[in-house]
C-alpha positions in Angstrom: 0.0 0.0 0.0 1.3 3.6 -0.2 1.1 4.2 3.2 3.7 1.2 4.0 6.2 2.9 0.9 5.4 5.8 2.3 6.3 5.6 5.9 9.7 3.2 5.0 11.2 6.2 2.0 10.1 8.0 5.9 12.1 5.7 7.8 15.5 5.4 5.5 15.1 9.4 5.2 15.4 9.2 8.8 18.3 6.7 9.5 20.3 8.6 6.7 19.9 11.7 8.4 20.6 10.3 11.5 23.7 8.4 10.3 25.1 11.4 8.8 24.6 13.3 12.2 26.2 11.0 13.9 29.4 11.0 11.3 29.7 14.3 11.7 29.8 15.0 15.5 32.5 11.6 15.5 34.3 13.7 12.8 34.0 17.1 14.9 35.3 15.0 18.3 38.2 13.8 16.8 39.1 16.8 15.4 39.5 19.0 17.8 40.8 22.7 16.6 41.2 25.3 18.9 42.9 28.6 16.6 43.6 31.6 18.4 43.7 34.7 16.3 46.5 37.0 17.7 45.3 39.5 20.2 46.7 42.4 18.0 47.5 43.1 14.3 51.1 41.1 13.8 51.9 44.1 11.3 54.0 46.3 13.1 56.4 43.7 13.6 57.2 42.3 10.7 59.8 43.8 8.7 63.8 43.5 8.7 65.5 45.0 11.6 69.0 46.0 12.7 70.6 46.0 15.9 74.4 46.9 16.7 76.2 46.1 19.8 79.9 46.2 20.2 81.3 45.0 16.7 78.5 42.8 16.6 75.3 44.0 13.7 72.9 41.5 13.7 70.1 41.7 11.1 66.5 40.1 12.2 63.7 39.7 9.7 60.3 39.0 11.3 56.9 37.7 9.7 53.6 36.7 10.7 53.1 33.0 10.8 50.9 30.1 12.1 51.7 27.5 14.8 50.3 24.1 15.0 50.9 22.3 18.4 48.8 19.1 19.4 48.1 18.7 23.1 46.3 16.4 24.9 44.6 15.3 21.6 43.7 18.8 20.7 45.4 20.6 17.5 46.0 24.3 19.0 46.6 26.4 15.9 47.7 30.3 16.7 49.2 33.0 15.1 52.9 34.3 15.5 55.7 36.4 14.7 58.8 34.6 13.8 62.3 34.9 12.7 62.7 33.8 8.8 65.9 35.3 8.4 68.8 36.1 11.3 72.3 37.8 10.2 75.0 38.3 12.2 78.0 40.4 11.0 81.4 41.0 13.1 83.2 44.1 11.7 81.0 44.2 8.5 81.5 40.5 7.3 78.6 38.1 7.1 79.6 35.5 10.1 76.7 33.7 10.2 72.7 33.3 8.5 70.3 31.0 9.7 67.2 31.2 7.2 64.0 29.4 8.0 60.4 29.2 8.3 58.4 28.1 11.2 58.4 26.0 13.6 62.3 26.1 13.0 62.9 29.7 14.0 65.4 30.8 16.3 62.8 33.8 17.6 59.0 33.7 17.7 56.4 35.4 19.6 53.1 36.4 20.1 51.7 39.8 21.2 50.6 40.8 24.3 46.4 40.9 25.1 47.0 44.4 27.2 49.9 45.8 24.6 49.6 45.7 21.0 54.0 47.0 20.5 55.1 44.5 23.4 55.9 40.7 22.0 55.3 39.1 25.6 56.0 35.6 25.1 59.1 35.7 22.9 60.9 32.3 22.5 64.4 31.7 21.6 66.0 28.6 20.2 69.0 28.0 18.3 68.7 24.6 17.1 72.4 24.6 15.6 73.9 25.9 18.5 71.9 24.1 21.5 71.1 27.8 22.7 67.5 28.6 24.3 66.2 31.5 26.3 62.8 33.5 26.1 62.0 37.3 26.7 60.2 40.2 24.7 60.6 42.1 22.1 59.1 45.9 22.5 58.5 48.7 19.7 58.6 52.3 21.2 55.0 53.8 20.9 56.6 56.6 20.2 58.9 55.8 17.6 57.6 52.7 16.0 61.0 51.9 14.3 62.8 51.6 17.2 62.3 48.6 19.0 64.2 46.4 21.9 64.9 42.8 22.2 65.2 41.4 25.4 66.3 37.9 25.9 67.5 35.8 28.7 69.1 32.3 28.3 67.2 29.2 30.5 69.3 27.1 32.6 68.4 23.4 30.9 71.2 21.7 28.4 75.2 21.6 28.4 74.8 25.3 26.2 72.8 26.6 29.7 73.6 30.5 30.3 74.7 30.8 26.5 73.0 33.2 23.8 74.0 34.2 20.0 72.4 37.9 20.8 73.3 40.4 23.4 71.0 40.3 26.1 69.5 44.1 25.9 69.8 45.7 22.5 68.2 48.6 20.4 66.6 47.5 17.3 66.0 49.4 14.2 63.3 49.1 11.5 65.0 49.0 8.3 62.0 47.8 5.7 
C-alpha cells in the first residue's frame, strides 16, 4: 500500500539523516581545533630589523606566521611572529645566517592581550647551536621603528647561560 512505501522512504530518510549526524559530530570529536587569532595586528612587527652592539650587527627579519601544536589530543593552531631570516655580521662581514620558516625559528612570539608593540611571550631557540632562552621584544610607541629585544638564556642543556644575541639591545626598523 502507499502508506507502507510511504512511511519506509520516511524511515530510510530518517536513519540517513541520523547516520550522517552522527558522522559528523564523530568527525568534529576527533578533530579538535582550537585557533587563536593574535590579540593584536602582527603588522608592526614584521619587517627586517638591525641592531648593533659592540662590533657585533645582527640583522632580524620578522613575519607573521601560524603554529600548530597538538596537546592532549587537541590541535591548537595560533598566530605568530617569527624569525625567517637572522644575520650576524662581526666588523661588517657576514659570520653567520640561519634562514627558515616556522616552527624552525630561532625567535618567535606572540603579542601581548593588554599591549599591542610588546611581543610578551618571545621564544628563543637556536637549534644549531643548543642555545635557548625567552624574553620580549618591544616597539617604542613613540617611535615605532625603534624597538628592543630582550632575551634571557634558561638554565636546561650543556649550552645553559649561552645566547648568539646580546641580552639588551636597540633594534631598528630597516624595511
Amino acid at each position: 500500500s502507499s502508506q507502507t512505501r510511504i512511511y519506509k522512504n520516511k524511515m530510510k530518510t530518517t536513519t540517513a539523516a541520523l547516520l550522517f549526524s552522527m558522522l559528523c559530530v564523530l568527525t568534529a570529536n576527533s578533530q579538535q581545533i582550537v585557533y587563536r587569532k593574535a590579540a593584536h595586528d602582527l603588522t608592526p612587527f614584521t619587517g627586517t630589523w638591525i641592531g648593533i652592539k659592540d662590533d657585533m650587527k645582527y640583522e632580524i627579519t620578522l613575519k607573521k606566521g601560524i603554529r600548530n601544536v597538538i596537546l592532549n589530543d587537541i590541535d591548537y593552531t595560533f598566530e605568530l611572529v617569527f624569525t625567517s631570516s637572522v644575520k650576524w655580521f662581526k666588523n661588517g662581514l657576514l659570520i653567520r645566517e640561519h634562514v627558515t620558516n616556522a616552527p624552525k625559528a630561532i625567535l618567535e612570539g606572540t603579542v601581548s592581550k593588554p599591549d599591542s608593540l610588546f611581543l610578551d611571550y618571545l621564544t628563543y631557540y637556536d637549534e644549531e647551536k643548543g642555545y635557548n632562552g625567552e624574553g620580549y621584544f618591544k616597539i617604542d610607541a613613540q617611535n615605532p621603528q625603534k624597538a628592543i629585544l630582550h632575551l634571557g638564556s634558561i638554565s636546561l642543556g650543556k649550552n645553559r647561560g649561552k645566547l648568539d644575541f646580546p641580552t639588551n639591545m636597540e633594534l631598528t626598523k630597516v624595511k
